[in-house]
C-alpha positions as CSV (number, residue, x, y, z in Angstrom):
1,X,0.0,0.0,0.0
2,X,0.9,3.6,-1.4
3,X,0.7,7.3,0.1
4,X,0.8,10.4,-1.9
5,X,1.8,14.3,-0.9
6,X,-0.5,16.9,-1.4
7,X,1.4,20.2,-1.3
8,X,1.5,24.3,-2.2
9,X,5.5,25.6,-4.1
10,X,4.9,29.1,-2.3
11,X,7.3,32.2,-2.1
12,X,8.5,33.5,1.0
13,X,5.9,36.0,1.3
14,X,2.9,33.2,0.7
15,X,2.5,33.9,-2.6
16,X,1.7,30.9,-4.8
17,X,4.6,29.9,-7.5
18,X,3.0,28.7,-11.1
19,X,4.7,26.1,-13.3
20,X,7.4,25.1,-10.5
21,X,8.7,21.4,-11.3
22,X,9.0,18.8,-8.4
23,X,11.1,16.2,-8.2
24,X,11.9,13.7,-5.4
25,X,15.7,13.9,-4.3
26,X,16.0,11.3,-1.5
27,X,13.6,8.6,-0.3
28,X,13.9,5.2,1.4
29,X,14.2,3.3,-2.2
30,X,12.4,3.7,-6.4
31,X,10.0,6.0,-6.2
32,X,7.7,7.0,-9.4
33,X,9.7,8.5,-12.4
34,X,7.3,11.8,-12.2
35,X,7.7,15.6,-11.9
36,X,4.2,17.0,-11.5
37,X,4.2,21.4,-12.3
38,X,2.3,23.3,-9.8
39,X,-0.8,25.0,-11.1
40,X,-1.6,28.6,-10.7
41,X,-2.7,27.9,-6.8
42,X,1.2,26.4,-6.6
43,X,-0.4,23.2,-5.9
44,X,1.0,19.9,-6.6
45,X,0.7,15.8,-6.1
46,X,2.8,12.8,-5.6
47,X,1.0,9.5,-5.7
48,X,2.2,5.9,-5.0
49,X,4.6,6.8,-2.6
50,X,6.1,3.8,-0.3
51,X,6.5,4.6,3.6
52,X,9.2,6.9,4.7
53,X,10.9,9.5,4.7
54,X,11.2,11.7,1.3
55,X,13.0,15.0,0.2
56,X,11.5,17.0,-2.5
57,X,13.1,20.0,-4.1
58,X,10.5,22.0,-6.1
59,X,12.4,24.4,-9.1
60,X,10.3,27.4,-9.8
61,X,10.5,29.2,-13.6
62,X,13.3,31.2,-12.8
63,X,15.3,28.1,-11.7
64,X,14.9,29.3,-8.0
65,X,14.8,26.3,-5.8
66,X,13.1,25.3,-2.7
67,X,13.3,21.7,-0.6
68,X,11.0,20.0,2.1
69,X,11.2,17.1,4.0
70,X,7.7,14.6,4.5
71,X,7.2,11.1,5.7
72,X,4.8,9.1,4.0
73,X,2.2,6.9,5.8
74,X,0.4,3.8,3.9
75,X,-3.0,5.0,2.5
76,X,-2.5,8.4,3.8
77,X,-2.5,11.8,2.4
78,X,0.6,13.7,3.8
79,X,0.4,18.2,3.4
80,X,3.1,20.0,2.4
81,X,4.6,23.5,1.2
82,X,7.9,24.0,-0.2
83,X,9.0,27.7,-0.1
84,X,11.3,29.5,-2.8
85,X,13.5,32.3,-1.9
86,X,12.0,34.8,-4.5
């Protein structure tokens, strides 16, 4: 059994970031071959995620770059925001 991330690629001040890439950097072994873009709310998902303990890095359209750390629970839905510096 799989969990996903449901998350937000913000700036600093809150604002939401459009067309930022995510990738996974680090987890606890394969995970999906997939780089979902953030819409213009800055939201994102990651499905089929195994257990653990993930870093994503989310690259926004001027190749300013933003990480966070989330653990994945079996058949859970884990919330997340990744913050850019601009």
């Amino acid at each position: 059994m799989t969990g996903s991330v449901k998350g937000r690629v913000l700036t600093r001040e809150r604002m939401p970031v459009a067309g930022a890439t995510v990738f996974i950097v680090k987890g606890p072994g394969p995970a999906p071959d997939i780089a979902p873009i953030s819409d213009d709310s800055g939201r994102f998902v990651l499905d089929g995620l195994g257990e653990g303990t993930y870093t994503l890095r989310a690259f926004g359209p001027a190749q300013e770059a933003g990480e966070a750390s989330v653990s994945i629970h079996a058949g859970s839905v884990t919330n997340t925001e990744i913050v850019l510096p601009k």
